[in-house]
OpenMM code with the backbone's topology and positions (N, CA, C; nanometers):
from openmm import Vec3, app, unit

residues = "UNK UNK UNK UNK UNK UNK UNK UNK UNK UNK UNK UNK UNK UNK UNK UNK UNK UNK UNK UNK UNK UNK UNK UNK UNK UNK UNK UNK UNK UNK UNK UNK UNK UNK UNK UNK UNK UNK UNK UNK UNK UNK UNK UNK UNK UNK UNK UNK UNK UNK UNK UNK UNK UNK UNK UNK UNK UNK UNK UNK UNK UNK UNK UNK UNK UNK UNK UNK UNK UNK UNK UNK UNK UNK UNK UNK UNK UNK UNK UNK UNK UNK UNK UNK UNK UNK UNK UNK UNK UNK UNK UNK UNK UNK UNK UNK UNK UNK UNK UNK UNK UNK UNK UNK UNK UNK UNK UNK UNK UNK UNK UNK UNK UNK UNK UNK UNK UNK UNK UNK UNK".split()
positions = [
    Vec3(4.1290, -1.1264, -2.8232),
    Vec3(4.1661, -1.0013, -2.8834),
    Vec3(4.0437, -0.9115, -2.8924),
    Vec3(4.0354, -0.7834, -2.8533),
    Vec3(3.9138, -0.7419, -2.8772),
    Vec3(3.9169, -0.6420, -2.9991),
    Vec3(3.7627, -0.6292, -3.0235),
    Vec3(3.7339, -0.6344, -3.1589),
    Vec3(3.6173, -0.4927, -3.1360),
    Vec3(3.5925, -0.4219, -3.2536),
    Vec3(3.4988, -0.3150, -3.2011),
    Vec3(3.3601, -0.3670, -3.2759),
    Vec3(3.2705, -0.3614, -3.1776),
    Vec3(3.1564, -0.4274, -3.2399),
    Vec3(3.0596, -0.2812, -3.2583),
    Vec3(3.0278, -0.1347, -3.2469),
    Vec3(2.9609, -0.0424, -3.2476),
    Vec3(3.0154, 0.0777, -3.2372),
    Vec3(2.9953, 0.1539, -3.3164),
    Vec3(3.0673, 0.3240, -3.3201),
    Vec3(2.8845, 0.3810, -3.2679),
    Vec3(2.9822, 0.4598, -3.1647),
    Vec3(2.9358, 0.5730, -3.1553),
    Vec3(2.9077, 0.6840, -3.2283),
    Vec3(2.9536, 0.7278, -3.3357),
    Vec3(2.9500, 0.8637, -3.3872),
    Vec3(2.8538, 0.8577, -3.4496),
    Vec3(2.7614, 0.9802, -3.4282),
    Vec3(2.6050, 0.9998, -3.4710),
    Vec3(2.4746, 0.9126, -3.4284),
    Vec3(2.5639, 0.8905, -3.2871),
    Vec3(2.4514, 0.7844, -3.2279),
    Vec3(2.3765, 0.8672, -3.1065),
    Vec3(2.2303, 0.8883, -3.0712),
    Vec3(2.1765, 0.9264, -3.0003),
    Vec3(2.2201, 0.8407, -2.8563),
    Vec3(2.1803, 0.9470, -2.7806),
    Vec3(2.2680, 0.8914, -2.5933),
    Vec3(2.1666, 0.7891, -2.6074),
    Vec3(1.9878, 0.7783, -2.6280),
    Vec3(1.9231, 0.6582, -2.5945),
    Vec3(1.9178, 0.5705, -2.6344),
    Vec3(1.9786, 0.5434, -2.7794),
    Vec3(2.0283, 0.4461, -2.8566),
    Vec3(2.2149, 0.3557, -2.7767),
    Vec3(2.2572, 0.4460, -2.7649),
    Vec3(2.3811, 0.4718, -2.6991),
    Vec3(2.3243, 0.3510, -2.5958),
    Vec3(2.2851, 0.4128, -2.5220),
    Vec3(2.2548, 0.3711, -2.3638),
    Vec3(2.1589, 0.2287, -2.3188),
    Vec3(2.0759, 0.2281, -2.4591),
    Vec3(2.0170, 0.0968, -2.4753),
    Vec3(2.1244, -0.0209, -2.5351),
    Vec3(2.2273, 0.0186, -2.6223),
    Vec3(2.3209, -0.1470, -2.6488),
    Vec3(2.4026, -0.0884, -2.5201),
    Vec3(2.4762, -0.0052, -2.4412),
    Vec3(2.4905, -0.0646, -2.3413),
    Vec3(2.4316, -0.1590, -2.2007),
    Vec3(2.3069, -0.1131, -2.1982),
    Vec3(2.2063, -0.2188, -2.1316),
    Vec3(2.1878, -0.3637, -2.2042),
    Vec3(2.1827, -0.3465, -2.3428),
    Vec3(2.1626, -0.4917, -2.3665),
    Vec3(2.2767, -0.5491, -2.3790),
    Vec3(2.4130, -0.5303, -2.3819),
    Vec3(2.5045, -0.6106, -2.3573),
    Vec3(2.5350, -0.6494, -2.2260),
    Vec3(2.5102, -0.5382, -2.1533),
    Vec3(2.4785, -0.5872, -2.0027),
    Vec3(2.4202, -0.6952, -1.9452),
    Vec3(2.2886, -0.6613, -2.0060),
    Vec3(2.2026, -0.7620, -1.9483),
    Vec3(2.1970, -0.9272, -2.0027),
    Vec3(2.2960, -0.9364, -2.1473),
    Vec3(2.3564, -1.0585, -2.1835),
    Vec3(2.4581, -1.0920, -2.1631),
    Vec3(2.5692, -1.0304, -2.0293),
    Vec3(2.6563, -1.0727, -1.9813),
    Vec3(2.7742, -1.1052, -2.0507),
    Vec3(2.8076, -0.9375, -2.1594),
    Vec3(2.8689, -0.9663, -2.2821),
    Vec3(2.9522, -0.8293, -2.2361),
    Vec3(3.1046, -0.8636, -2.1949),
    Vec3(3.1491, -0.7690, -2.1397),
    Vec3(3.2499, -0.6784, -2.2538),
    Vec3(3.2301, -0.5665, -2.2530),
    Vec3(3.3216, -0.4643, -2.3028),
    Vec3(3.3445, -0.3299, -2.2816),
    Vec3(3.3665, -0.2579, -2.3492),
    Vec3(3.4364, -0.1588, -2.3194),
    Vec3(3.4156, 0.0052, -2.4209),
    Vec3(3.4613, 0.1023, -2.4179),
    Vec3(3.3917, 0.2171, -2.4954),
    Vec3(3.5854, 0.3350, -2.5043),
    Vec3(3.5418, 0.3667, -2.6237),
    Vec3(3.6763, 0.4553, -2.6664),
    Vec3(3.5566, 0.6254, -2.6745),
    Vec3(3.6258, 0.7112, -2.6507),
    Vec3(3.5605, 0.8259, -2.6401),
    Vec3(3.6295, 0.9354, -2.7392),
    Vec3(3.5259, 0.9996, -2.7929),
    Vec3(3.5986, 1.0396, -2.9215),
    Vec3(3.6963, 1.1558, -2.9147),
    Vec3(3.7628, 1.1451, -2.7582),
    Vec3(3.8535, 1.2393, -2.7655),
    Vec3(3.8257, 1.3963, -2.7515),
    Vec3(3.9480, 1.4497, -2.6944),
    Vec3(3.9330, 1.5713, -2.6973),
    Vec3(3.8802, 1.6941, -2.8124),
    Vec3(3.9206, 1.6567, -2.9427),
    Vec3(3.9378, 1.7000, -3.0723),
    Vec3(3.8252, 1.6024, -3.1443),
    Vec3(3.7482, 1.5344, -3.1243),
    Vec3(3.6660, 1.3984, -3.1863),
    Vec3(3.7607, 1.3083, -3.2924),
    Vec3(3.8761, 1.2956, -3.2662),
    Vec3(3.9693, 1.2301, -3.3995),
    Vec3(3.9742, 1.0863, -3.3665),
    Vec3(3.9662, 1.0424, -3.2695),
    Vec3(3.9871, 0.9461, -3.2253),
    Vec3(3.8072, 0.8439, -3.2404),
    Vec3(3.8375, 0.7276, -3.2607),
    Vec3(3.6497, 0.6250, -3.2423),
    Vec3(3.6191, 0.6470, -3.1467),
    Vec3(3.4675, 0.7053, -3.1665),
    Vec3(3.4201, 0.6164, -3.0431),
    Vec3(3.3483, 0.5126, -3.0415),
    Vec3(3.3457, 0.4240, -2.9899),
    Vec3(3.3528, 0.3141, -3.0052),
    Vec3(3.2736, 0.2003, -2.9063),
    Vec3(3.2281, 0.0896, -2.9415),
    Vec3(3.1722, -0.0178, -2.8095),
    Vec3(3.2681, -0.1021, -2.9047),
    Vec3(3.3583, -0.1530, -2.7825),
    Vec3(3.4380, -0.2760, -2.8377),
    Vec3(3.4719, -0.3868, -2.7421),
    Vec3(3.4410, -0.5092, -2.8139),
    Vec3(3.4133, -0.6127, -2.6936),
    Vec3(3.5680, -0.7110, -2.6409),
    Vec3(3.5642, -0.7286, -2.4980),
    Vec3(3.6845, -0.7555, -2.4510),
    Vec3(3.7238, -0.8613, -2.5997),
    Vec3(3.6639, -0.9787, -2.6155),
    Vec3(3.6893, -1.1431, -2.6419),
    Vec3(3.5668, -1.1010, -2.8019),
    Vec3(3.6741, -1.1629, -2.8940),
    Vec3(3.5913, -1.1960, -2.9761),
    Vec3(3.5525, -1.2984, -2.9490),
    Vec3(3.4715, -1.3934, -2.9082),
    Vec3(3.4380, -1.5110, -2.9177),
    Vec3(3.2742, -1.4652, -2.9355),
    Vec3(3.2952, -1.3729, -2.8480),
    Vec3(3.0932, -1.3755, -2.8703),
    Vec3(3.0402, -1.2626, -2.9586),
    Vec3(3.1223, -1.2025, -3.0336),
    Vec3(3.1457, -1.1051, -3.1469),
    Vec3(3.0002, -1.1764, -3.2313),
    Vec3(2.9303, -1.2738, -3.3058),
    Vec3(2.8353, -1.2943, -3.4032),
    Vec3(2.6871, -1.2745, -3.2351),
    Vec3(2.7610, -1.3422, -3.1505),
    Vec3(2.6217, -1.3608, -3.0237),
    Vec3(2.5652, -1.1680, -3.0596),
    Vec3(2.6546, -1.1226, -3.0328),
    Vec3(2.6425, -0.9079, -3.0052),
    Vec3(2.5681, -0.9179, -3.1337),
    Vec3(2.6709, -0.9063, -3.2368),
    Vec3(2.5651, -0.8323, -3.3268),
    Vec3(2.4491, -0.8836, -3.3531),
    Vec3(2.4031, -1.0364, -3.3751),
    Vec3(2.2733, -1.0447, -3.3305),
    Vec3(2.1538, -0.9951, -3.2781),
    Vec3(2.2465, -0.9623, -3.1318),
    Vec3(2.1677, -0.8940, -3.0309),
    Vec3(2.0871, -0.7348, -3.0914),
    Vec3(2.2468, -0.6574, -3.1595),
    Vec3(2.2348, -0.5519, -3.1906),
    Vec3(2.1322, -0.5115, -3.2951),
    Vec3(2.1683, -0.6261, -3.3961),
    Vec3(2.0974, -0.6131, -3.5385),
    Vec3(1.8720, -0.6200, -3.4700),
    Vec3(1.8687, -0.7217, -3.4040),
    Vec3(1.7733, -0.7420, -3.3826),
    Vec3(1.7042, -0.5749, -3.3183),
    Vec3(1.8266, -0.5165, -3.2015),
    Vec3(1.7096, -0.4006, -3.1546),
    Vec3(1.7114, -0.3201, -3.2648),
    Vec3(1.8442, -0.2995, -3.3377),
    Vec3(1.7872, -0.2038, -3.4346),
    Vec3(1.6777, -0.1971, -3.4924),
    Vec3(1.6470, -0.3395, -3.5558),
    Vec3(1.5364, -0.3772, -3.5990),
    Vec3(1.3770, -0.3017, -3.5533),
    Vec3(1.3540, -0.3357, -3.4674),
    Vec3(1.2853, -0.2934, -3.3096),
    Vec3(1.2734, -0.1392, -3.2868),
    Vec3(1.3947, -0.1069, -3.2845),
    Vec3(1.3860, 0.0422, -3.2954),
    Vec3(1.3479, 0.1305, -3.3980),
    Vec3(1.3997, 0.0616, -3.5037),
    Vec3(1.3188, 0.1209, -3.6140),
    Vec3(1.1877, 0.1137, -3.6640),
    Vec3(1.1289, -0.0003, -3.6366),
    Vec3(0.9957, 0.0227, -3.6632),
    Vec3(0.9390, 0.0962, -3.5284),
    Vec3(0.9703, 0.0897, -3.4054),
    Vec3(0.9286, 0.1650, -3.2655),
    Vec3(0.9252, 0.3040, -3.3644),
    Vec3(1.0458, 0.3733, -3.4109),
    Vec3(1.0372, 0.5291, -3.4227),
    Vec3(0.9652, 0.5834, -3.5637),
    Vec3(0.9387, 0.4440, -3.6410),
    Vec3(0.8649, 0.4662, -3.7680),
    Vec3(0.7049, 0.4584, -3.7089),
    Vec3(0.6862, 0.3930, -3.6147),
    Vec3(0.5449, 0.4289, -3.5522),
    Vec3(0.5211, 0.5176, -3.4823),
    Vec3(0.5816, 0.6215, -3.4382),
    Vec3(0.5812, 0.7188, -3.3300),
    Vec3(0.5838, 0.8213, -3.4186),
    Vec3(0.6495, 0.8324, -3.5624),
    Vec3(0.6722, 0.9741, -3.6807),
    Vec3(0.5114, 0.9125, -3.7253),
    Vec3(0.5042, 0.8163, -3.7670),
    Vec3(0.3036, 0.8051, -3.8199),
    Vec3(0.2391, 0.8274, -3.7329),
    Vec3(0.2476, 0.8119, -3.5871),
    Vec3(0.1611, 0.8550, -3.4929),
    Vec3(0.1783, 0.9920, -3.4859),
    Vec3(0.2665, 1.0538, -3.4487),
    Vec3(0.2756, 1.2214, -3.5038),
    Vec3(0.2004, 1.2730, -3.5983),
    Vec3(0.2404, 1.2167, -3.6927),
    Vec3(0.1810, 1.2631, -3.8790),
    Vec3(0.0189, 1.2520, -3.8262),
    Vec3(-0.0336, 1.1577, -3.8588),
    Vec3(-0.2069, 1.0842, -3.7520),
    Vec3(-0.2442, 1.2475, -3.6556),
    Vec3(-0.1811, 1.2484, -3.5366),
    Vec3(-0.2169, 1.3515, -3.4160),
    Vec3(-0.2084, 1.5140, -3.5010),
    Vec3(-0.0994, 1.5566, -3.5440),
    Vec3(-0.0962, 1.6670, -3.6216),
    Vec3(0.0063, 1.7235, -3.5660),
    Vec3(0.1138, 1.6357, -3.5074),
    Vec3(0.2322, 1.6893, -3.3955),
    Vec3(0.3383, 1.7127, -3.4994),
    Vec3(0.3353, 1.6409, -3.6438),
    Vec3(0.4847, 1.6593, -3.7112),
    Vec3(0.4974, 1.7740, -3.7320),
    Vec3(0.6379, 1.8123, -3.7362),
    Vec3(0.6539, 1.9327, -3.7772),
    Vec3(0.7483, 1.9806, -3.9186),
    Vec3(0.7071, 2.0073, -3.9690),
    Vec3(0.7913, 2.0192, -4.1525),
    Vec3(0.8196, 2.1588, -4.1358),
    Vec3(0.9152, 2.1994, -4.2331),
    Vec3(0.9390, 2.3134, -4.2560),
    Vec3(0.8516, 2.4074, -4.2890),
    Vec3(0.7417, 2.3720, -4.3531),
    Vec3(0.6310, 2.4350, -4.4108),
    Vec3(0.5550, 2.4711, -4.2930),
    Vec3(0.4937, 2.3765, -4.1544),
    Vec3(0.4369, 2.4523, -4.0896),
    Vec3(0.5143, 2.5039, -3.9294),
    Vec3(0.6454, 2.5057, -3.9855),
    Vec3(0.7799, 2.5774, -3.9011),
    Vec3(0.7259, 2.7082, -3.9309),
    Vec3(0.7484, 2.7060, -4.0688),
    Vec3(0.7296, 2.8485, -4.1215),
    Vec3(0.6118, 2.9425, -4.0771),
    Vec3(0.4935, 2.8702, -4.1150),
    Vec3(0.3414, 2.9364, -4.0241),
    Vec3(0.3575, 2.9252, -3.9042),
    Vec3(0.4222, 2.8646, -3.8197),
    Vec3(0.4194, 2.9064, -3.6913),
    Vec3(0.5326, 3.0268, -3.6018),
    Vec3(0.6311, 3.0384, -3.7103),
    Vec3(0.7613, 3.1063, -3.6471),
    Vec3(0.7816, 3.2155, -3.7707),
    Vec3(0.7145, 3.2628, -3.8450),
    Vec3(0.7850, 3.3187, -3.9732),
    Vec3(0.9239, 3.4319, -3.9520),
    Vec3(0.8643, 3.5202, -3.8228),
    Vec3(0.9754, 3.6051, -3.8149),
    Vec3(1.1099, 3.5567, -3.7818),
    Vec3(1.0780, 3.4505, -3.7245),
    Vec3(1.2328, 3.4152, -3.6233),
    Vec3(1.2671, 3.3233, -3.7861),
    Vec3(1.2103, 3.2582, -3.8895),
    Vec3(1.2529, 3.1675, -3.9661),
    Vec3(1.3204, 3.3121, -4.0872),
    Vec3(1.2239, 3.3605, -4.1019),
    Vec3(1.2869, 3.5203, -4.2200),
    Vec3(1.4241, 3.5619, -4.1594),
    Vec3(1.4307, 3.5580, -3.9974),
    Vec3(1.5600, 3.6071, -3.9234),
    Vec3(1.6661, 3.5481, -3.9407),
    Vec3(1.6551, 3.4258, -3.9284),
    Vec3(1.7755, 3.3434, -3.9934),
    Vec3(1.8048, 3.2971, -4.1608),
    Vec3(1.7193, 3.3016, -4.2043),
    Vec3(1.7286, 3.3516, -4.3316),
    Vec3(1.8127, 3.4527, -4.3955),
    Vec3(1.7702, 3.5818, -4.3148),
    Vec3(1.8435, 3.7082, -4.3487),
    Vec3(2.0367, 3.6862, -4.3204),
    Vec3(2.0260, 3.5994, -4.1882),
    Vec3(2.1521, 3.6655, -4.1113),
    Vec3(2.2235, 3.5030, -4.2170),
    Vec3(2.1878, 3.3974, -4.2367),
    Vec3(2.2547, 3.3558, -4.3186),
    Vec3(2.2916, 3.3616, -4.4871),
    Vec3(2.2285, 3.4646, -4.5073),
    Vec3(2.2005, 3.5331, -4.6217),
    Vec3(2.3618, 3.6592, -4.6253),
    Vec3(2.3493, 3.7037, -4.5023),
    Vec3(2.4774, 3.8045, -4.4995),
    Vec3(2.6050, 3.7580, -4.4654),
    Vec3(2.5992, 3.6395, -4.3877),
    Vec3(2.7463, 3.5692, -4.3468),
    Vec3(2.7410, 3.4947, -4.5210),
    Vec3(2.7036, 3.4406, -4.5947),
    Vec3(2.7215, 3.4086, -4.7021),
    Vec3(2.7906, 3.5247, -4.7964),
    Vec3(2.7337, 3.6735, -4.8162),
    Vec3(2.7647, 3.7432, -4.8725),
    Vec3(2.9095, 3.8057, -4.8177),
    Vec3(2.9408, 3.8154, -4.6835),
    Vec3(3.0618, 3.8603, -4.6328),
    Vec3(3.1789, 3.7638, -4.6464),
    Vec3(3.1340, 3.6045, -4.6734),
    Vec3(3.2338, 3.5322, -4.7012),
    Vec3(3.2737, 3.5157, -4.8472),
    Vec3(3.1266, 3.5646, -4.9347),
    Vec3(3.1735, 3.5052, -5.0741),
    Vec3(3.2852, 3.6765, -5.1481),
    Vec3(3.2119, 3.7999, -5.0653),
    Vec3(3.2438, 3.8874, -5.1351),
    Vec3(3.4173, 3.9362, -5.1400),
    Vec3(3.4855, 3.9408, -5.0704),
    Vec3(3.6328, 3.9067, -5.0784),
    Vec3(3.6740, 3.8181, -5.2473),
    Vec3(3.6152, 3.7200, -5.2526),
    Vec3(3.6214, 3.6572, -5.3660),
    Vec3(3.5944, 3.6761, -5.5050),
    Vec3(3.5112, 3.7484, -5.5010),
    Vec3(3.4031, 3.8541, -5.5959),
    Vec3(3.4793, 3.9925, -5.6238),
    Vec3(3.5622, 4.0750, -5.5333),
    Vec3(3.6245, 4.1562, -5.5506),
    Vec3(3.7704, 4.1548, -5.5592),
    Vec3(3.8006, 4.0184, -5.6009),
    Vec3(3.9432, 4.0017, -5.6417),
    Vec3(4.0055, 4.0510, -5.7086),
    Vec3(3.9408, 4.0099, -5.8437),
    Vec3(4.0029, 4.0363, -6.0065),
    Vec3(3.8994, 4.1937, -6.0295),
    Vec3(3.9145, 4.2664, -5.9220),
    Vec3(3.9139, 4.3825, -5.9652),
    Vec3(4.0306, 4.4857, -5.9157),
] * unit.nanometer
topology = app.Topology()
chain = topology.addChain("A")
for resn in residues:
    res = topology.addResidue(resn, chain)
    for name in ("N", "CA", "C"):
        topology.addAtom(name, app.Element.getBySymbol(name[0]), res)
């Protein structure tokens, strides 16, 4: 019976694309649901046979593992080089284009709230 061993939703394609390689390459066959036209539907990695359902997540749990400290060393190596980027020095580097969106979400806020505001008058 197959069983869904990994959702897709909010998963990066290289994350994505790495448990499909490693199920691959452990000869752990399954299959993928796509989230549809409308996204209503899973998406999904779901494996033909539960039988090897604890072998996967194993597999899975472990790269996560792996991956997370990989991308927790690459944000300190950033932070270290002077590559991160925070809002704060978004701001010193872009101010006009950051004030610009500022402004224009500043007015779609006011055009949506003001209808509401001029009700009960």
């Amino acid at each position: 019976m197959s069983v869904q061993l990994f959702r897709l939703k909010n998963v990066s394609d290289d994350e994505a694309n790495d448990i499909r390689d490693l199920l691959v390459k452990n000869n752990i066959n399954y299959y993928e649901t796509p989230p549809g036209n409308w996204g209503i539907s899973i998406p999904a990695i779901w494996l033909n046979d539960d039988d090897r359902l604890e072998e996967a997540k194993l597999l899975i749990d472990e790269y996560q593992q792996q991956r997370q400290a990989r991308m927790r060393n690459e944000y300190e190596q950033s932070k270290r080089d002077g590559k991160h980027q925070s809002l704060v020095s978004e701001l010193f580097n872009k101010p006009v284009q950051i004030v610009l969106y500022i402004g224009i979400a500043a007015v779609i806020l006011y055009f949506s709230i003001k209808p509401f505001l001029d009700f009960g008058q």
